[in-house]
N, C-alpha and C positions, 0 to 999 in steps of 0.2 A: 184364390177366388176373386179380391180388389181385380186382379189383374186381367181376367176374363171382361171383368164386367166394365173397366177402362178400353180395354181393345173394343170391343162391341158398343160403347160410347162413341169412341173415335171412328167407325166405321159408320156408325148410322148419322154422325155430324161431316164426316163426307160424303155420303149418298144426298142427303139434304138439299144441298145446292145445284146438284146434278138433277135433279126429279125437278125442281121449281122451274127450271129451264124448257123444259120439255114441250110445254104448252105453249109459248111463246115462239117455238123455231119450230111449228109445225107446218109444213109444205100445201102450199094453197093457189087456185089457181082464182085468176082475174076474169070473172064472167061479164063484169058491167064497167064503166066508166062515167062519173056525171061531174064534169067540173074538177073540184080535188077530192074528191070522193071514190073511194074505190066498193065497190060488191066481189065478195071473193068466195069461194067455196073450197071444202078440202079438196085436198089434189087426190087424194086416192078415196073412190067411195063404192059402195056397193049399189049393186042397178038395185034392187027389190026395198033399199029404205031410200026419204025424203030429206035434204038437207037443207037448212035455212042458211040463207047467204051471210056474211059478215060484213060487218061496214067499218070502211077503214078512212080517216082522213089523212090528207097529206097537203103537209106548209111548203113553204120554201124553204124552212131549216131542216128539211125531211131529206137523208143521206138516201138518192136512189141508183143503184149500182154504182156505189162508190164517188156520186157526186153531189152536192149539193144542187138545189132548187132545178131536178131533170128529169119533174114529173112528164114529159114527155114521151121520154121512153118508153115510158108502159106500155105496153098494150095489151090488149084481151085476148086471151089467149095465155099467156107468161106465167109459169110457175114460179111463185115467191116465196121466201121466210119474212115475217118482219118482224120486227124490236117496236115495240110499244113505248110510250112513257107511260109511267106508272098510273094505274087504277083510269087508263084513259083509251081511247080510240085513237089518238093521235098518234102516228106511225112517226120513230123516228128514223129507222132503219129500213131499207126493205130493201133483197139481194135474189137474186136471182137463184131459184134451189139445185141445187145437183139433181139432175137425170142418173 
Protein backbone atom coordinates (compact mmCIF):
# COMPACT_ATOMS: atom_id res chain seq x y z
CA UNK A 1 0.00 0.00 0.00
CA UNK A 2 3.26 2.84 1.04
CA UNK A 3 4.11 2.03 -2.33
CA UNK A 4 0.98 2.78 -4.48
CA UNK A 5 0.57 5.83 -2.59
CA UNK A 6 4.61 6.97 -3.22
CA UNK A 7 4.18 6.12 -7.03
CA UNK A 8 1.05 8.21 -7.36
CA UNK A 9 2.99 10.87 -5.17
CA UNK A 10 5.71 10.99 -7.66
CA UNK A 11 3.39 11.05 -10.51
CA UNK A 12 1.16 13.90 -9.60
CA UNK A 13 4.83 15.89 -8.43
CA UNK A 14 5.68 15.32 -12.11
CA UNK A 15 2.62 16.31 -13.83
CA UNK A 16 2.90 19.63 -11.60
CA UNK A 17 5.31 21.41 -13.41
CA UNK A 18 4.11 20.32 -16.81
CA UNK A 19 0.44 21.86 -16.27
CA UNK A 20 2.02 25.41 -14.60
CA UNK A 21 3.69 25.66 -18.10
CA UNK A 22 0.72 25.41 -20.15
CA UNK A 23 -0.58 28.87 -19.62
CA UNK A 24 2.36 30.60 -20.32
CA UNK A 25 3.40 28.87 -23.97
CA UNK A 26 -0.02 29.46 -25.17
CA UNK A 27 -0.01 30.51 -29.09
CA UNK A 28 -1.11 34.06 -29.73
CA UNK A 29 -1.40 36.23 -32.42
CA UNK A 30 -0.22 40.01 -32.60
CA UNK A 31 -3.38 42.22 -33.55
CA UNK A 32 -2.04 45.81 -32.33
CA UNK A 33 1.38 47.38 -31.90
CA UNK A 34 1.85 50.85 -29.86
CA UNK A 35 5.32 51.72 -28.99
CA UNK A 36 6.54 48.50 -26.88
CA UNK A 37 3.44 47.37 -26.23
CA UNK A 38 2.01 44.68 -27.86
CA UNK A 39 -2.23 43.70 -27.93
CA UNK A 40 -2.38 39.95 -28.65
CA UNK A 41 -5.32 37.55 -28.93
CA UNK A 42 -5.37 33.62 -28.83
CA UNK A 43 -4.25 32.20 -31.95
CA UNK A 44 -7.13 29.70 -32.24
CA UNK A 45 -10.52 31.06 -31.38
CA UNK A 46 -14.04 30.29 -31.99
CA UNK A 47 -16.26 32.83 -34.47
CA UNK A 48 -19.72 32.78 -32.17
CA UNK A 49 -17.54 33.90 -28.61
CA UNK A 50 -15.79 37.52 -27.93
CA UNK A 51 -12.04 37.63 -26.75
CA UNK A 52 -10.42 40.37 -24.87
CA UNK A 53 -6.94 41.25 -26.24
CA UNK A 54 -3.87 40.82 -23.88
CA UNK A 55 -1.30 43.50 -23.31
CA UNK A 56 2.15 42.58 -23.34
CA UNK A 57 5.23 44.97 -22.87
CA UNK A 58 8.42 44.59 -24.28
CA UNK A 59 12.21 46.17 -23.12
CA UNK A 60 15.26 45.91 -24.70
CA UNK A 61 16.17 42.88 -22.47
CA UNK A 62 13.20 41.26 -24.03
CA UNK A 63 14.76 37.94 -26.13
CA UNK A 64 12.58 38.35 -29.66
CA UNK A 65 13.26 35.42 -31.82
CA UNK A 66 16.22 34.59 -30.44
CA UNK A 67 17.84 38.19 -30.15
CA UNK A 68 17.89 40.61 -27.91
CA UNK A 69 16.39 44.31 -28.11
CA UNK A 70 14.61 43.13 -32.10
CA UNK A 71 11.42 44.43 -31.21
CA UNK A 72 11.19 45.24 -34.74
CA UNK A 73 10.48 42.24 -36.03
CA UNK A 74 7.22 41.84 -34.88
CA UNK A 75 4.68 42.40 -36.86
CA UNK A 76 0.90 42.20 -36.69
CA UNK A 77 0.01 39.39 -38.01
CA UNK A 78 2.86 36.89 -36.17
CA UNK A 79 1.90 34.13 -34.20
CA UNK A 80 3.87 33.87 -30.83
CA UNK A 81 4.49 32.09 -27.47
CA UNK A 82 5.95 34.28 -24.75
CA UNK A 83 7.83 33.75 -21.29
CA UNK A 84 6.64 36.38 -18.95
CA UNK A 85 8.55 37.42 -15.79
CA UNK A 86 6.84 36.51 -13.01
CA UNK A 87 3.50 37.89 -11.71
CA UNK A 88 4.18 40.61 -14.54
CA UNK A 89 3.26 41.74 -18.23
CA UNK A 90 6.66 42.19 -18.89
CA UNK A 91 7.68 39.66 -21.80
CA UNK A 92 10.90 38.23 -21.42
CA UNK A 93 10.87 35.79 -24.24
CA UNK A 94 8.71 35.79 -27.24
CA UNK A 95 9.36 33.00 -30.18
CA UNK A 96 7.75 32.60 -32.92
CA UNK A 97 4.83 29.53 -32.62
CA UNK A 98 4.99 26.47 -34.74
CA UNK A 99 2.16 26.24 -37.48
Amino acid sequence: MPTRRRLFAFILFLCMPLGSCTHENDARVVEEITGDTLFVAPSEQKPDEQYALTKIRVTTDTIVYGKTDNTADIQTGDTIQVTFKKDSIVATEIRRADN
